[in-house]
N, C-alpha and C positions, 0 to 999 in steps of 0.2 A: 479455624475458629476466630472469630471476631470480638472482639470485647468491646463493647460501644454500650451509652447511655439510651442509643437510637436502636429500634427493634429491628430486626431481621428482614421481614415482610418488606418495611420501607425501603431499605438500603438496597434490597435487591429486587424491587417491583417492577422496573422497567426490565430487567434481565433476560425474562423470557421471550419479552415483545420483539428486543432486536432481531433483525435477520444477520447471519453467520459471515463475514465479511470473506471474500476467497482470494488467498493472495496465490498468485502466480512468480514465476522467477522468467523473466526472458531476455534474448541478448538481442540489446539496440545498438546498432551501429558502432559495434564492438565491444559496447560495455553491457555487465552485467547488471540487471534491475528489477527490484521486487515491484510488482504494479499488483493492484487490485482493475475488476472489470467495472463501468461505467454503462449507465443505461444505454448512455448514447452510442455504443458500438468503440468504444475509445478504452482506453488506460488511463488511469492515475496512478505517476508517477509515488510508492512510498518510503521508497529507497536505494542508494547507490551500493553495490557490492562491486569494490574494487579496490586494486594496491597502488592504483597512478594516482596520484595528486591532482593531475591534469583533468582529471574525469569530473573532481569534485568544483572545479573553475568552469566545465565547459554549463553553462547557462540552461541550455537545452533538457538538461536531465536533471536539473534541479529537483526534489522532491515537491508535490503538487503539481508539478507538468503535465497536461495530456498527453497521451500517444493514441493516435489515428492505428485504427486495427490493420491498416493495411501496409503499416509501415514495420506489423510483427512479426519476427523472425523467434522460432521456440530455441532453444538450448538445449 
């Protein structure tokens, strides 16, 4: 339930329009990554899952990165 001044209908009017976003989990070049799929055949990068420190310096897997489909390995 929402308690707003603003009706219902408004707040949630684009709601239905969106398409369902699919997130995926797969292991890149040893690290753990939630990506979503891209029209272009590719990943976006939208998150790190991992306990090395090191993963979150390396540049490459920064969150917004692409990943080229051919470079996918599943988990």
């Amino acid at each position: 339930m929402i308690y707003s001044i603003i009706s219902n209908d408004i707040i949630f009017k684009n709601l239905e329009n969106e398409k369902s976003i699919q997130y995926e989990e797969i292991n890149y070049k040893g690290s753990l990554l939630q990506v979503c799929y891209n029209e272009n055949k590719s990943y976006i990068i939208e998150r790190l899952i991992s306990t090395d420190p090191n993963d979150y310096l390396n540049n490459e897997l920064q969150p917004g990165n692409i990943i080229n489909m051919s470079n996918k390995i599943d988990f």
